[in-house]
C-alpha positions as CSV (number, residue, x, y, z in Angstrom):
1,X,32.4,-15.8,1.9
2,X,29.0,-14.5,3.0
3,X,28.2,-10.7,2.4
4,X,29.3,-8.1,4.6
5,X,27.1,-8.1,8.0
6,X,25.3,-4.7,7.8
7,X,24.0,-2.9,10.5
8,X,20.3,-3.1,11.2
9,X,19.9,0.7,11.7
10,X,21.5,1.1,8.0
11,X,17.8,-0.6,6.9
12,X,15.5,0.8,9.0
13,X,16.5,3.8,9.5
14,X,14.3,7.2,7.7
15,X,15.6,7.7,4.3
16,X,17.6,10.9,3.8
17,X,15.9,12.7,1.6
18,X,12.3,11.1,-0.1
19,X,9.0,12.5,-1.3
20,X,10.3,14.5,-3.9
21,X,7.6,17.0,-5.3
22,X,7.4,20.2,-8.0
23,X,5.1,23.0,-7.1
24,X,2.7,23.9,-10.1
25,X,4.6,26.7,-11.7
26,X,7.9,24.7,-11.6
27,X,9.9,27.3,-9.4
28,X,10.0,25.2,-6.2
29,X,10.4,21.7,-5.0
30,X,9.8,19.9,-1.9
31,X,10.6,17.0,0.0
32,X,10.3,15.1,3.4
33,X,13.7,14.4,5.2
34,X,14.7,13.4,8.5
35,X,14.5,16.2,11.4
36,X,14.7,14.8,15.5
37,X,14.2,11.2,13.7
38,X,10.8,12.5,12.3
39,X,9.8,13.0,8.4
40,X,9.2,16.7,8.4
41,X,9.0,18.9,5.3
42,X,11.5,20.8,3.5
43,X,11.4,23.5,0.0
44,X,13.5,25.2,-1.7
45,X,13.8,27.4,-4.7
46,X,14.7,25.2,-8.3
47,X,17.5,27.5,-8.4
48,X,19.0,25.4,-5.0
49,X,18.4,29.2,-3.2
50,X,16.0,29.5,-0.1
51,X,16.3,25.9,1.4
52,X,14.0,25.9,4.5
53,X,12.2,23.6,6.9
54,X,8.9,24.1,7.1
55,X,7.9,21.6,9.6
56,X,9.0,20.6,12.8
57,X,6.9,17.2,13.4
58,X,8.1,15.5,16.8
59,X,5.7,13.0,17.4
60,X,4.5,11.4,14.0
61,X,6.1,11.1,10.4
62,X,4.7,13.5,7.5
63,X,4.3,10.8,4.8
64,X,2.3,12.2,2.1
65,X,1.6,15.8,1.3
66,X,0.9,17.7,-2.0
67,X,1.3,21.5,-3.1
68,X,-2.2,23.1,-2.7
69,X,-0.8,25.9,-4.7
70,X,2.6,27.5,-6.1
71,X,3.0,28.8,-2.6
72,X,1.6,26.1,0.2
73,X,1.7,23.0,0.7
74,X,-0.9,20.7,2.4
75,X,-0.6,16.7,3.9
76,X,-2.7,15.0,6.5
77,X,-1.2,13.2,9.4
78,X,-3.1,11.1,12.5
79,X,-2.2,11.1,15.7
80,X,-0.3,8.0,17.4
81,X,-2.2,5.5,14.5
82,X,-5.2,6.6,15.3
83,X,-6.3,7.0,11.3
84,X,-8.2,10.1,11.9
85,X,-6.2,12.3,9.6
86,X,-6.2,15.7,10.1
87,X,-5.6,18.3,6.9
88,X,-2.7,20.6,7.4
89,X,-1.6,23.4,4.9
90,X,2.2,25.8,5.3
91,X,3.3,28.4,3.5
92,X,6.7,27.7,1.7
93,X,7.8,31.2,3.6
94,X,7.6,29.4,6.9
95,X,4.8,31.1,8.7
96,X,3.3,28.2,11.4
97,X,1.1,25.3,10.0
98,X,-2.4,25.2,9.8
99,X,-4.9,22.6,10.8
100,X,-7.9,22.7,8.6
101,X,-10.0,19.9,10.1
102,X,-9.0,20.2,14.0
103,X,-12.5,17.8,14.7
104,X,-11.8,15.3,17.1
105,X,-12.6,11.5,15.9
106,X,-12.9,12.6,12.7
107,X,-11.0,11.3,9.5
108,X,-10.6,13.1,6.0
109,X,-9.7,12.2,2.6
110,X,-8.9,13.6,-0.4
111,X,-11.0,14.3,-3.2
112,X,-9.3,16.9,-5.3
113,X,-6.7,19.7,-5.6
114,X,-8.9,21.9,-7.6
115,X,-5.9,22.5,-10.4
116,X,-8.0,25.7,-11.1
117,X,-8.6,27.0,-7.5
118,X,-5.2,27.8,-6.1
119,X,-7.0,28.7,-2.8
120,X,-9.1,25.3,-2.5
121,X,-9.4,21.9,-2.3
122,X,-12.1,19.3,-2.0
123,X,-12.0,17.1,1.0
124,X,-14.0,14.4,1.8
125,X,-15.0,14.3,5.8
126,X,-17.2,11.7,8.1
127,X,-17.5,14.7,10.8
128,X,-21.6,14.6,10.1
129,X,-21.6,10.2,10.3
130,X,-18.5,8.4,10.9
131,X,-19.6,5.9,8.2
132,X,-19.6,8.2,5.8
133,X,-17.4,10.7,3.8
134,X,-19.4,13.8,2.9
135,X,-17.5,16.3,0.7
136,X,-16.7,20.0,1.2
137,X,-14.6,22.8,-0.3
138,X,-12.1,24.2,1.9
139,X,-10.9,27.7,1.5
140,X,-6.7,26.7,2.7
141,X,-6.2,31.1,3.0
142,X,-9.2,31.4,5.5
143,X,-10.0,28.0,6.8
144,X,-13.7,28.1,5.7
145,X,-15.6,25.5,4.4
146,X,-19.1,24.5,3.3
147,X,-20.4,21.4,2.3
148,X,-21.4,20.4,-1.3
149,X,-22.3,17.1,-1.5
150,X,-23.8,15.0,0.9
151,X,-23.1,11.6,1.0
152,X,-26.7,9.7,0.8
153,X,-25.3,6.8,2.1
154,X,-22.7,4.3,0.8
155,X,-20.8,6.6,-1.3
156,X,-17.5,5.6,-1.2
157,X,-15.8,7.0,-4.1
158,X,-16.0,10.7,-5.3
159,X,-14.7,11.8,-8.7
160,X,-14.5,15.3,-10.4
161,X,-13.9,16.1,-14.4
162,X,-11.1,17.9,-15.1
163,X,-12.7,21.2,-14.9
164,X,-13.3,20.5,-10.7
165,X,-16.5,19.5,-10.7
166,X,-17.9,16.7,-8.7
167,X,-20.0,14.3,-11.1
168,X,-19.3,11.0,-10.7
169,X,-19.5,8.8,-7.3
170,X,-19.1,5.1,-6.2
171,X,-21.2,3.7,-4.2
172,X,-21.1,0.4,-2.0
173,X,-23.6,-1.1,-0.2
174,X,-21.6,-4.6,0.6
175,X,-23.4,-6.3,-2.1
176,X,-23.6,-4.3,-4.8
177,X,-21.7,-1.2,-6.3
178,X,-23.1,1.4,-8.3
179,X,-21.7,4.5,-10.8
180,X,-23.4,7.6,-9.8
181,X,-23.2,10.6,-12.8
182,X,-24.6,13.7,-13.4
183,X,-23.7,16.1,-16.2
184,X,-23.5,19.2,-13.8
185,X,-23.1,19.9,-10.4
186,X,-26.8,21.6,-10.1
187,X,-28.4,18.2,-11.1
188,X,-28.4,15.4,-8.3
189,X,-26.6,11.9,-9.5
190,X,-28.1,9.2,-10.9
191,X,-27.5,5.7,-10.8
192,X,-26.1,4.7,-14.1
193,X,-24.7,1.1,-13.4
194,X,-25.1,-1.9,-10.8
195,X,-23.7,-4.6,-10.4
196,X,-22.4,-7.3,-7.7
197,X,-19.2,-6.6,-6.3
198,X,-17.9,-9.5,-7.1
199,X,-17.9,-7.4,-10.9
200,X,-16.1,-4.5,-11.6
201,X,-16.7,-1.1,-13.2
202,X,-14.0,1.5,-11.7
203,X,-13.6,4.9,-12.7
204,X,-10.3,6.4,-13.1
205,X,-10.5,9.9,-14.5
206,X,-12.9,11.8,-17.3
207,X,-11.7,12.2,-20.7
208,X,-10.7,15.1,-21.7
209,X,-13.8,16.5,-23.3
210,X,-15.3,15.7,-19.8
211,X,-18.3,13.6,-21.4
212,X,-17.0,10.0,-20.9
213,X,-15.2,8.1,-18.3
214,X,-11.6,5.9,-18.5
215,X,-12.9,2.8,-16.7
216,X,-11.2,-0.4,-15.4
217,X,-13.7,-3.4,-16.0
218,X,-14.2,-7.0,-16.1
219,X,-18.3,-7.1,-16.3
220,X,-17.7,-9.6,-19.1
221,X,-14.2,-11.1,-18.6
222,X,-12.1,-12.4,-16.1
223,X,-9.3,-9.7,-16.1
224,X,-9.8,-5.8,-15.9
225,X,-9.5,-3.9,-19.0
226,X,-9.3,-0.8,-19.7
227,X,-12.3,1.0,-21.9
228,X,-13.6,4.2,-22.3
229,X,-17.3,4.3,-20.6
230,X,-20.1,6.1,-21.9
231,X,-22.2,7.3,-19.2
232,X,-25.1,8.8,-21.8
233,X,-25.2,5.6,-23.9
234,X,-24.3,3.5,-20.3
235,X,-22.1,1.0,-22.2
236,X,-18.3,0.5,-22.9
237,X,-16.2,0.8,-26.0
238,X,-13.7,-1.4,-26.9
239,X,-11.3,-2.6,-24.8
240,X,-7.9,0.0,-24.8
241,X,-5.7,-2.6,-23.3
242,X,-6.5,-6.1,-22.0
243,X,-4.8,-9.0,-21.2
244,X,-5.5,-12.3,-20.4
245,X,-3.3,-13.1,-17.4
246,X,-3.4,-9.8,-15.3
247,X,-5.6,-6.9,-14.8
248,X,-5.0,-3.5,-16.7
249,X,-3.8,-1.3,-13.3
250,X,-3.4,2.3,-14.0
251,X,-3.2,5.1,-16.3
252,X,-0.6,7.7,-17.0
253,X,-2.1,10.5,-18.9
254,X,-0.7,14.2,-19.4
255,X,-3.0,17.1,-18.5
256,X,-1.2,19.9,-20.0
257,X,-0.8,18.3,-23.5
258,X,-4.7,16.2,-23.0
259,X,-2.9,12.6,-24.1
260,X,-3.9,9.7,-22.6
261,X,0.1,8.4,-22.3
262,X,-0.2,5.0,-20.8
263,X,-1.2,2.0,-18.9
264,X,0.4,-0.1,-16.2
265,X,0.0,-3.8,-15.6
266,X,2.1,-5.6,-13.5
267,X,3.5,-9.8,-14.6
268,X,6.7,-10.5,-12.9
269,X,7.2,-6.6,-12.3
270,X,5.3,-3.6,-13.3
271,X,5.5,-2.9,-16.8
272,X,3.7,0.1,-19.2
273,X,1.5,-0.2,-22.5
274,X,2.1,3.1,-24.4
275,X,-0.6,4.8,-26.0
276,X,1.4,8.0,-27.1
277,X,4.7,7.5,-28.7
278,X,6.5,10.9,-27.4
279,X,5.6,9.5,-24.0
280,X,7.2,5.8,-25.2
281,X,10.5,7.8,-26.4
282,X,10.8,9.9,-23.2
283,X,10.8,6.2,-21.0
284,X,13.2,4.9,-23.5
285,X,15.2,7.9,-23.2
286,X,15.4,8.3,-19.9
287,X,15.5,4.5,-19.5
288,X,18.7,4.3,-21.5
289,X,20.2,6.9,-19.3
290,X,19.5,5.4,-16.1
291,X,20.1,1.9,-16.7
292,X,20.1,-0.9,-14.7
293,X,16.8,0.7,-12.8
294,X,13.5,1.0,-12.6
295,X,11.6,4.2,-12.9
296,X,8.0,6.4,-13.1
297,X,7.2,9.7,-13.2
298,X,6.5,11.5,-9.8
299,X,6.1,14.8,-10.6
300,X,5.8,17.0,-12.9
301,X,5.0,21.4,-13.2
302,X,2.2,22.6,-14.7
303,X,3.4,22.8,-18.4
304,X,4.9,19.2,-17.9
305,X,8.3,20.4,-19.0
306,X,9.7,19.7,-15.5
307,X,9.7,16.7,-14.5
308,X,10.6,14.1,-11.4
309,X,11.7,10.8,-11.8
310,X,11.9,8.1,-9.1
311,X,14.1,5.3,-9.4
312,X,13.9,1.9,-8.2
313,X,15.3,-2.1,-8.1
314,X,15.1,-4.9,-6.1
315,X,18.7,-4.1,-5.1
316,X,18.4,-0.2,-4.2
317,X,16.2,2.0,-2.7
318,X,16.6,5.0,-5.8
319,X,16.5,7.9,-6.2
320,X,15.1,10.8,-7.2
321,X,15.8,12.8,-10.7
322,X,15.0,16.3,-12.3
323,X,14.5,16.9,-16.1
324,X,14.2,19.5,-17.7
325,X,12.5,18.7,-21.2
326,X,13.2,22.1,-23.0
327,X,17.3,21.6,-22.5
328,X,16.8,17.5,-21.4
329,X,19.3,17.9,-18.9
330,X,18.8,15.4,-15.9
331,X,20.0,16.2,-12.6
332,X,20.6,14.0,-10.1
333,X,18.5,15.2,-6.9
334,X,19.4,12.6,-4.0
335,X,19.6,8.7,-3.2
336,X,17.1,7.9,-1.2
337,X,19.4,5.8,1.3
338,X,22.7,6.4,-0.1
339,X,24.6,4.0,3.0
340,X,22.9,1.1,1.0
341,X,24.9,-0.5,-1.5
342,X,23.9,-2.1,-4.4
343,X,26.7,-4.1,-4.2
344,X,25.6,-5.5,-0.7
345,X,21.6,-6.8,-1.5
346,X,20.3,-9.5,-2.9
347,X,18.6,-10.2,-6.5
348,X,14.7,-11.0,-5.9
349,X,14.1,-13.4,-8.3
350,X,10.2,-14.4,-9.6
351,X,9.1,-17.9,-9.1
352,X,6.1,-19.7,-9.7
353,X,4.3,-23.0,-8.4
354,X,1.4,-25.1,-8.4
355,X,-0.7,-25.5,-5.6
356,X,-2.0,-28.6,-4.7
357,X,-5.7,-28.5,-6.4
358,X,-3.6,-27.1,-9.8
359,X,-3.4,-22.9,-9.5
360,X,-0.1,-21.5,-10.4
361,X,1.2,-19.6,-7.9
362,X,3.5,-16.3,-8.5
363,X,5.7,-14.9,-5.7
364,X,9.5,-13.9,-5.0
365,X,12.5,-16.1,-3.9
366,X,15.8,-13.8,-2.7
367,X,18.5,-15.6,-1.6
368,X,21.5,-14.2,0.7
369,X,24.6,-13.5,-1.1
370,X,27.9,-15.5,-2.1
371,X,26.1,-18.8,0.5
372,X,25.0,-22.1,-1.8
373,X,21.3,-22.1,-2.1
374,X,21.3,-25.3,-0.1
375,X,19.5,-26.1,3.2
376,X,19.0,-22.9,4.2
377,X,17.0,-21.1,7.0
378,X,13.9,-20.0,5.4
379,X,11.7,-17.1,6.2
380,X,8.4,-17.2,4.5
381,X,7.1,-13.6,4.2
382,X,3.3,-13.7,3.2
383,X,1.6,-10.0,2.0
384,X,-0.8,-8.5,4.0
385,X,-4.2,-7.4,3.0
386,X,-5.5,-9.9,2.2
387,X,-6.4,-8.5,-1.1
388,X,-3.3,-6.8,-2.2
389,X,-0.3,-8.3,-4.0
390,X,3.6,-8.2,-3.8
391,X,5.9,-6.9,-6.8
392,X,9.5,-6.8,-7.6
393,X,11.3,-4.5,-6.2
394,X,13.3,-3.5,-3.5
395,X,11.4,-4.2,-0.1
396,X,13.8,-3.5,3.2
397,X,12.7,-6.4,5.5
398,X,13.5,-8.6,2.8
399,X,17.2,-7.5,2.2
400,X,17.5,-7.1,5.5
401,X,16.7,-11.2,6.3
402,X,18.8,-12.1,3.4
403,X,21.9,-10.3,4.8
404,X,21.1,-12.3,8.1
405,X,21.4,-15.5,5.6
406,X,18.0,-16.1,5.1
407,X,16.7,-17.4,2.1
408,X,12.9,-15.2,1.6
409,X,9.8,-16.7,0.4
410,X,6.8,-14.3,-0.6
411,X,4.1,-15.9,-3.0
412,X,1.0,-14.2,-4.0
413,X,-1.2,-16.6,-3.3
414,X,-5.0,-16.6,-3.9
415,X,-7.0,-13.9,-3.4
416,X,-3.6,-11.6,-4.3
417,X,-5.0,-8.7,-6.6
418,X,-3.7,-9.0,-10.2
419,X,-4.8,-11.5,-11.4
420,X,-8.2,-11.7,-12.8
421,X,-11.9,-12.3,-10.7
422,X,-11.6,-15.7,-10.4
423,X,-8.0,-15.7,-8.5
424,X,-9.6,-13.6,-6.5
425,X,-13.0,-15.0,-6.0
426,X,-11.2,-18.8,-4.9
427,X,-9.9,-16.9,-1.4
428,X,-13.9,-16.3,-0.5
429,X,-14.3,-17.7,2.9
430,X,-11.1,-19.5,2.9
431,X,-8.9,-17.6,5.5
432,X,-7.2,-20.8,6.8
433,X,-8.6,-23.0,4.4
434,X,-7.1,-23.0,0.7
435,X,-5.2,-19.6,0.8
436,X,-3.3,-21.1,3.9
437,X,-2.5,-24.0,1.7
438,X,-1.1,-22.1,-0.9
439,X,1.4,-20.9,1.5
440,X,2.3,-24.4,2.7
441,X,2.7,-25.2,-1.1
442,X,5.2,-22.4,-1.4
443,X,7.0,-24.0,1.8
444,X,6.9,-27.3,0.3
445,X,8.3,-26.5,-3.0
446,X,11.4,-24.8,-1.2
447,X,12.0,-27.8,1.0
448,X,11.7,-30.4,-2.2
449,X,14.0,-27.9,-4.2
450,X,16.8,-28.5,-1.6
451,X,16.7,-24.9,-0.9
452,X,14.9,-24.8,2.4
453,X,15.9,-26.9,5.6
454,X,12.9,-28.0,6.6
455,X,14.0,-27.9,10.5
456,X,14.5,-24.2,10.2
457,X,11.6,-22.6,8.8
458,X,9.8,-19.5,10.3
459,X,7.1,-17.4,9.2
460,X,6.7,-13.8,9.4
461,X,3.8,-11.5,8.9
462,X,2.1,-8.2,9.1
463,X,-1.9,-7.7,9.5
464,X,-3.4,-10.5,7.5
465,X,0.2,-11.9,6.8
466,X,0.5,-11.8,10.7
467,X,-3.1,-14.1,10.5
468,X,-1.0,-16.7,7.9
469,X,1.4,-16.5,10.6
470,X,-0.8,-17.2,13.4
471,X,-2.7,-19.8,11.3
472,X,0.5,-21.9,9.9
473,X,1.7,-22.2,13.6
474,X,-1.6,-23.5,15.0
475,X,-2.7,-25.5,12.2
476,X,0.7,-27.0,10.2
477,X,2.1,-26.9,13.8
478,X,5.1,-29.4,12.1
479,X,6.0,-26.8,9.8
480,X,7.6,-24.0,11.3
481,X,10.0,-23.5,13.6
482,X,9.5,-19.9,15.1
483,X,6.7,-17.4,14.2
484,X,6.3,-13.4,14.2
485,X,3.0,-11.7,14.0
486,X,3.4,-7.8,13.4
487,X,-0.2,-6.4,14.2
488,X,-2.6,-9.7,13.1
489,X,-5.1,-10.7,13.2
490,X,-5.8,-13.6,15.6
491,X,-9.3,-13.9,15.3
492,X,-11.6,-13.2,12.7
493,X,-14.8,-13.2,14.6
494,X,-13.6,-10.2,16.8
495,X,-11.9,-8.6,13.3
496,X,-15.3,-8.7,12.1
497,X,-17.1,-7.1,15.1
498,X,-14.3,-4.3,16.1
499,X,-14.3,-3.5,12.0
500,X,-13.9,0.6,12.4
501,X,-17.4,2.8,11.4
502,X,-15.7,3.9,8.2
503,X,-15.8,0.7,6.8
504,X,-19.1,-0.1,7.7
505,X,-20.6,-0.1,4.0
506,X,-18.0,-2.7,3.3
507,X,-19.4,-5.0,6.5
508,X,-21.9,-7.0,4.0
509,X,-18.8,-7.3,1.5
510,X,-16.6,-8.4,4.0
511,X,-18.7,-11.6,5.6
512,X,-19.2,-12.6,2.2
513,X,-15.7,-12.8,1.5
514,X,-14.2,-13.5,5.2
515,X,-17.3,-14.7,6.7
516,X,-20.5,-13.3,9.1
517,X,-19.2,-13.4,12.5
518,X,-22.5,-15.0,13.8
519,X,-23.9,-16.9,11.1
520,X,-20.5,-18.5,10.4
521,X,-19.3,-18.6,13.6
522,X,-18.7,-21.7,13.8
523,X,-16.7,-21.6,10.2
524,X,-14.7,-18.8,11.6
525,X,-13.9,-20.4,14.7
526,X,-12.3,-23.5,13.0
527,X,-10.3,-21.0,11.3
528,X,-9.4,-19.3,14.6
529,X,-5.6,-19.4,15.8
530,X,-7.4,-17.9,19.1
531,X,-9.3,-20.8,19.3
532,X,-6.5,-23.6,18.6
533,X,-3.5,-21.5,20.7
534,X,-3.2,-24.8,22.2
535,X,-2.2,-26.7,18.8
536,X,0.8,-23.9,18.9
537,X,4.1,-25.4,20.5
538,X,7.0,-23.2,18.5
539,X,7.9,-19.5,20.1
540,X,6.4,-16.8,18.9
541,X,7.2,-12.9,18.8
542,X,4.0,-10.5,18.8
543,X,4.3,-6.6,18.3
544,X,1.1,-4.5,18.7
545,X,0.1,-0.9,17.9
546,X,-1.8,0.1,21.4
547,X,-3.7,2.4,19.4
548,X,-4.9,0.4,16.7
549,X,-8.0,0.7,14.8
550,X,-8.7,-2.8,13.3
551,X,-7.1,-5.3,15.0
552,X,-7.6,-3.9,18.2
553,X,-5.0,-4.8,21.2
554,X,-7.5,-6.5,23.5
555,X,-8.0,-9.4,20.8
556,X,-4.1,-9.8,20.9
557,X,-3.9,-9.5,24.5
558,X,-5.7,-12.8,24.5
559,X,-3.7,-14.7,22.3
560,X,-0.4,-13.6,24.2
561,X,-2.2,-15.0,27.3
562,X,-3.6,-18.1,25.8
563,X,-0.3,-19.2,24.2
564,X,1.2,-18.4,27.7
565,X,-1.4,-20.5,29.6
566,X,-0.9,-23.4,26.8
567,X,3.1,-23.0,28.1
568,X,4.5,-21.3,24.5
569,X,7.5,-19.2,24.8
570,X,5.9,-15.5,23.8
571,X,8.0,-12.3,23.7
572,X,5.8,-9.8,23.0
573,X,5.8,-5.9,22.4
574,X,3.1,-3.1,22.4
575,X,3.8,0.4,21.7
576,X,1.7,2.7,23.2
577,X,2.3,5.5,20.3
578,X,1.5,3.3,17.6
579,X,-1.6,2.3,15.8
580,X,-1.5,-0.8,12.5
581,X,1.8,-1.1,12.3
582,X,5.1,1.0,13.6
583,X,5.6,4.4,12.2
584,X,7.8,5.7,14.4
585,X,11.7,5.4,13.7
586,X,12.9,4.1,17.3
587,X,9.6,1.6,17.2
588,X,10.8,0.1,13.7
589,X,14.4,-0.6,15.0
590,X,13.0,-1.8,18.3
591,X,10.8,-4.1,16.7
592,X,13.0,-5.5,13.8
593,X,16.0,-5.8,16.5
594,X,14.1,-8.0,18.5
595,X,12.9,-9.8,15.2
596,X,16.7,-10.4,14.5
597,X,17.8,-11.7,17.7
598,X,14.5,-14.0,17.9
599,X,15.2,-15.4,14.1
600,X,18.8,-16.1,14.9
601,X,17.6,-17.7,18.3
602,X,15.4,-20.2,16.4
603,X,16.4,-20.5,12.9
604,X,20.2,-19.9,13.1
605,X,20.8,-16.3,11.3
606,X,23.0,-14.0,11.4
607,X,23.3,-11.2,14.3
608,X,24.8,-8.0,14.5
């Protein structure tokens, strides 16, 4: 008997309580929870005393904030997609919220907290150029701010020591990067290194005598390591970790005790390389009492003898933990969806296979529950980015197909970060060309394997994923039987020419990699589904962002109309408070419902 039919609102729906965080001292906690179906912000004392909302949000989600100090916290938040974030900072006693950056058109990002300067923070803003992130300290008590570094063009990385102070920068030009250093923040940078961009030297944090650099790198291999950089001598050390089939990813590293903990790298799932063996015990520890699960540190006080852990599986959403390392008790804090069973989902299992000029391609099969694994509607789900990857773990749209009875197919195919340069460097100017074809490999090898029907196969997909879409319908037109394209991109050429001023030092980068929309126009035509919407004969659903900064809703607009013109059934959505991709609660069950009842139209599925 198949699993029980859940409802779609169950998986869709905000999480309860998320975003767990510890304020510096340890006395206080925060977290986002649902308020009027928006993620607004809520603290508390540890003790459980003094529970307050601090925000009342209405029109966007709060997704990421941070505690600026023991007594205020501080996230940024855009208005209807735009991506111009704006700064915000509230005092945990409720007092109204502040907007620190209330520039129109302009868009801010992080640099640092200032650990040392309760009253502080570093902020990177393009308010002088909108290509370019200068960076200024902003006083969160009185709203001033001053700039102290000026971007000279192409800087797109800052990083301070752990003392505060700006000294090291990235800069890209499109065809080169460059490490910027200086030893104080009276002398100006200097370039240190250059090298292609095709290479990589990326900082990820000082040492802790603030005189060298952890680095990932792969100037002379095809993976990213992990070294410590000396930016004196200009030269690496010896590798820390390295391996030969994935990159190095991360680093885990305690301030308060100055260890360098760990590394991340990610295989079939995301797995840690131990430096420090107090650090190894606590994961073991904690891993033996939570078994069955995933988890990281997210959080921690000051002193590090609080901590939060986050939990996580293909088959639940987690949770969040507290410990307390001085008596190592462990207190449960919430589930982050706690109407989600465990019971009820569906075991994402890795896969690998070759594509058809011989790479091995990694991805994800999940099958739905208690059916047999044979002839089944198949969704093929490819990543967006392009340059990203997918892990294990639990992702909602995919237990949400597989309790419709969809078998789900997501492959990382090339170009997918992870694994080494030259994965990555064989996507180069090869959007519908052989990264396309590693997605009809995947297909393929789920039809052969019994597992797919091949008359019901549909491909979903999100920004680049909703170009793989596009592309499979136009140009493997046999292949699939429906199609859905949340927020794609239908045509390169006008990708490339809308591409928003803050990633203008990446335009150079990107027409090496995708393609230059006039030189290669006729290369990126061919590649086009705007230019072959005739070749499309299977139905489609579109959803679009009105307010959408990169693929911009005009370019879509004309594909719905083309398609229409060529006589291909279209539903198709736009939401006018919405920018790349749907924030907004009601917009992600209006857009997912009409997902369901188009997949089950087409492919046979399940409907509530």
């Amino acid at each position: 008997m198949p699993a029980p039919l859940l409802p779609l609102d169950d998986f869709f729906r905000n999480p309860e309580k998320t975003g767990f965080s510890l304020s510096p001292d340890g006395a206080r906690i925060a977290w986002l929870q649902s308020w009027q179906n928006r993620m607004n912000l809520y603290a508390r004392r540890l003790d459980g005393k003094d529970e307050i909302r601090l925000t009342e949000s209405v029109n966007r989600d709060i997704r990421e904030y941070f505690w600026a100090n023991d007594r205020c916290l501080a996230w940024v938040q855009d208005t209807d997609g735009d991506e111009n974030d704006h700064l915000f900072v509230i005092d945990v006693d409720g007092a109204a919220p502040r907007d620190l950056t209330p520039f129109v058109g302009v868009r801010i990002q992080m640099v640092d907290e200032l650990r040392d300067c309760p009253d502080e923070l570093l902020v990177g803003m393009n308010r002088r150029n909108p290509q370019f992130f200068d960076v200024y300290r902003v006083n969160i008590v009185s709203g001033a701010m001053r700039m102290i570094a000026q971007n000279p063009g192409h800087v797109a990385q800052w990083l301070c020591d752990h003392s505060g102070r700006l000294r090291a920068a990235v800069t890209a030009d499109g065809v080169h990067n460059s490490l910027l250093y200086r030893d104080t923040e009276d002398e100006p940078f200097r370039e240190i290194e250059r090298h292609d961009f095709r290479q990589t030297l990326q900082p990820l944090a000082f040492t802790f005598d603030n005189r060298r650099l952890w680095v990932l790198a792969n100037l002379h291999r095809d993976t990213l390591a992990l070294y410590e950089y000396d930016p004196h001598e200009r030269r690496l050390g010896e590798p820390l970790f390295a391996r030969e089939d994935v990159d190095a990813d991360n680093i885990l590293y305690s301030e308060h005790e100055q260890k360098l903990a760990a590394v991340s790298y990610c295989t079939d799932r995301v797995r840690l390389h131990f430096f420090d063996p107090e650090w190894a015990r606590l994961y073991d520890d904690l891993t033996s009492r939570l078994p069955g699960r995933e988890l990281k540190i997210a959080g921690r006080s000051r002193n590090e003898r609080k901590l939060l852990v986050r939990t996580y599986s293909d088959l639940s959403r987690g949770g969040f933990y507290l410990l307390d390392r001085d008596t190592n008790e462990l207190v449960k804090l919430t589930d982050v969806a706690p109407w989600l069973h465990r019971r009820d989902m569906a075991p994402m299992q890795p896969i690998s296979y070759p594509s058809r000029d011989g790479l091995t391609i990694h991805g994800y099969l999940t099958l739905p529950q208690d059916v047999e694994p044979r002839n089944l509607p198949l969704v093929v789900l490819p990543h967006g980015g392009p340059y990203r990857r997918d892990k294990w773990g639990y992702e909602i749209l995919v237990q949400f197909l597989a309790n419709r009875g969809y078998a789900v197919l997501q492959m990382n195919y090339r170009g997918s970060l992870g694994y080494g340069r030259r994965f990555w460097e064989l996507s180069f100017r090869q959007w519908g060309g052989t990264m396309q074809n590693d997605v009809t490999d995947g297909v393929q090898y789920a039809i052969a394997r019994g597992i797919a029907d091949p008359a019901r196969v549909g491909i979903v997909g999100s920004s680049f994923g909703g170009y793989i879409a596009l592309a499979g319908m136009a140009f493997t037109p046999q292949l699939y039987a429906c199609g859905v394209n949340y927020s794609g991109v239908s045509d390169p050429i006008a990708l490339m020419h809308s591409i928003p001023p803050y990633w203008e030092q990446q335009r150079q980068m990107l027409y090496a990699m995708v393609g230059d929309p006039d030189a290669d126009a006729e290369m990126l035509r061919a590649v086009s589904p705007l230019h072959h919407a005739e070749n499309i004969r299977r139905p489609l659903l579109i959803a679009q962002g009105a307010n959408d900064p990169r693929v911009k809703k005009h370019t879509t607009d004309a594909m719905v109309e083309r398609l229409r013109t060529a006589g291909v059934e279209v539903e198709y959505i736009v939401k006018d408070n919405e920018g790349h991709g749907f924030l907004n609660q009601e917009n992600r069950i209006e857009v997912y419902r009409a997902t369901e009842r188009f997949l089950a139209r087409h492919l046979g599925g399940r409907v509530e």
